[in-house]
N, C-alpha and C positions, 0 to 999 in steps of 0.2 A: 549723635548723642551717646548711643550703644556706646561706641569706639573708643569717643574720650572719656567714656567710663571705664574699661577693660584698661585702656592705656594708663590709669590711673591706678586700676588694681594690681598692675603688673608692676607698678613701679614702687609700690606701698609694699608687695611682696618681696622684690629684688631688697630693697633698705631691711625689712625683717630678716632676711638671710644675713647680709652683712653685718647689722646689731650682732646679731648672733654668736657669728664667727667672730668677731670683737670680743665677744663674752667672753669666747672659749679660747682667746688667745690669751686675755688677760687673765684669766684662770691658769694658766700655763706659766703665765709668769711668775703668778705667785705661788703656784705649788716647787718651780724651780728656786725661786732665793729663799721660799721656806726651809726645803729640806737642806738648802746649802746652808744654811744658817743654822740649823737643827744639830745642836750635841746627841752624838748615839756612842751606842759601843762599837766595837772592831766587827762586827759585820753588819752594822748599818752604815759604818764609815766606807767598807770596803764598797758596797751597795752604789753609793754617791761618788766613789773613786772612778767604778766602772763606766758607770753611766755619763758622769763626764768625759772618758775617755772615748767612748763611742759617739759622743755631741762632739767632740773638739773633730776629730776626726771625718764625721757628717758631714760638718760644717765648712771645714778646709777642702774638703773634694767637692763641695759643692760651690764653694767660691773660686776653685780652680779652674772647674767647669765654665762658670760665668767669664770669668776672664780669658780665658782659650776660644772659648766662643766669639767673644767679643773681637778677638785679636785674627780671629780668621776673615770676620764677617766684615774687619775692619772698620766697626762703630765703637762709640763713645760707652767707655765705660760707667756706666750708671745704675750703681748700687743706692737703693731706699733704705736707710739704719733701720727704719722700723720693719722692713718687714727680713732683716736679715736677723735682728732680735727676737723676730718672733720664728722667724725659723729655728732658732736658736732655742728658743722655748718648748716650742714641740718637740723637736728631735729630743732633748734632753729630755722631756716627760714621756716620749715613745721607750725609749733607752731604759730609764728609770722602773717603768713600769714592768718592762721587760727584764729585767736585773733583780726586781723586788720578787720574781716568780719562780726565776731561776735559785736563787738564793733566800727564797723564804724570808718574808720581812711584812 
């Protein structure tokens, strides 16, 4: 009885974590097509110039990565959109963040 009560709370905790990180992926999301969408002046523009250039960049060495991988290991290429969106999301709001400190914003 213990057991399948523990085994119960472990799995009640696992889903809380995942909620979670859900939350803060989709927070990611929408602080990235905010600020993309956000009229500023020439150093909030330059700010969102940057930060996209270090997400494009991110992003391309990391899908290069997955494909070279794939291509040695000699498996199936199998990319999930969501969670290469949401890679997507973080790297740009890591970048962002980082870009807004550097450049005062």
């Amino acid at each position: 009885m213990i057991e399948a009560f523990n085994h119960v709370v472990v799995w009640v905790g696992v889903r809380i974590v995942i909620l979670l990180l859900a939350g803060l992926a989709a927070a990611a999301d929408i602080v990235m097509i905010a600020t993309l969408l956000k009229p500023g002046d020439e150093r909030n523009r330059m700010i969102v110039y940057k930060a996209s250039a270090a997400t494009l960049l991110g992003v391309a060495l990391w899908l290069t990565a997955v494909v070279v991988g794939c291509f040695v290991r000699a498996a199936r290429l199998t990319i999930n959109p969501l969670v290469v969106l949401e890679t997507i999301a973080v790297v740009y709001f890591a970048a962002l963040m980082v870009y807004k400190r550097k450049m005062g914003g």
